[in-house]
N, C-alpha and C positions, 0 to 999 in steps of 0.2 A: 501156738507152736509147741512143740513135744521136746520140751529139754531134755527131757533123757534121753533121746534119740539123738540129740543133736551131742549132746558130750558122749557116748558109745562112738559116734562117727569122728567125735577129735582122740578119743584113745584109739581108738582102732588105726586113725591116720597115723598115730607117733610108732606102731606097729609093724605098721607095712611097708614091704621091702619098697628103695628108693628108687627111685630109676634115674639114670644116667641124662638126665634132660638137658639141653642145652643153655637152661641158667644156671643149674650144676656147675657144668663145665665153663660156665662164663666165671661165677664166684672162684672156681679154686685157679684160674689163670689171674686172677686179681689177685687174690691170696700171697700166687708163687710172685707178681710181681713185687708186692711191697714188704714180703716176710724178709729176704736179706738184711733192707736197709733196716727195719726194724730193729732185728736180732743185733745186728751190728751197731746201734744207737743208742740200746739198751746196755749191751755189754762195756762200748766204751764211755760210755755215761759213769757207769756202776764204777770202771776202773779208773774215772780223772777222778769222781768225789773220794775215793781210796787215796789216790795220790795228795790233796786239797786236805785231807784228814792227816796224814802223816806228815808234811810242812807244817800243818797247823801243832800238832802233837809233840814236833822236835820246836817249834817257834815258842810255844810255851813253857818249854823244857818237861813236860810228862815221860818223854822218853829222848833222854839224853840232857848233858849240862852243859854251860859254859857258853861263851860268844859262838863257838865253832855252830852248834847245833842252834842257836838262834838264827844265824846268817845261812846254814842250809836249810833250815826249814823256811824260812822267807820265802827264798829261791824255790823250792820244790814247792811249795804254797803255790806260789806264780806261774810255774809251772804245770800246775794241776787247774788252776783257773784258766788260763789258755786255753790248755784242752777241752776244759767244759761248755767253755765259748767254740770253739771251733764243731761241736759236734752237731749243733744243728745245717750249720752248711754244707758239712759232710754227708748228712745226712738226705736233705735236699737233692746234694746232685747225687747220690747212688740210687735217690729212688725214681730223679731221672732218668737216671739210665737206664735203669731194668723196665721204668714205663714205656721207655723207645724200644726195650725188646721185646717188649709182648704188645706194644701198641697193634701191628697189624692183626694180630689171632683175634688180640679181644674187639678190633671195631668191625673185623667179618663177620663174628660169630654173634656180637649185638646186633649186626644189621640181619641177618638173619634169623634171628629172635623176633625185632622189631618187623620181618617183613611177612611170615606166620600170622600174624595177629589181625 
């Protein structure tokens, strides 16, 4: 075997223009399926542990004194733990959903992939 021939042909491949193929187009309707629920899993992930941080923050008194901010930061505690519980369900069914929207394109366009072959 001619390795140098053989790695010329794997650069040359990451080179050349792509073509619109229809596993292409199969990848980026999976993509547009689950990038929503993603994004949105991500983001409110990010803002309950925010919320979990600042209950915790006033519960230990690092910002703010007194009983008042021990008994809201509980509370906002608790309420930032909910949340963080609730996001994978939430998550689940949004990426339900947008699977029931794109369900037809993508099992035409795999059946068609699969019947090429």
């Amino acid at each position: 075997m001619n390795t140098d021939k053989i790695l010329a042909e794997a650069i040359a491949k990451d080179y050349a223009p792509k073509d619109n193929s229809k596993i292409v187009a199969l990848k980026k309707l999976d993509k547009k399926a689950k990038l929503p629920a993603t994004i949105f899993t991500y983001t409110f992930g990010i803002i309950s542990a925010l919320i979990v941080g600042t209950g915790m923050s006033l519960a230990m008194q690092a910002i703010g004194s007194g009983t008042v901010a021990i008994i809201a930061g509980i509370i906002i505690g608790i309420i930032g733990f909910i949340l963080c519980g609730i996001n994978y369900p939430i998550y689940k069914r949004m990426l339900e959903r947008d699977k029931a929207k794109y369900a037809y394109e993508i099992v035409e366009l795999a059946r068609e992939i699969s019947e090429e072959k």
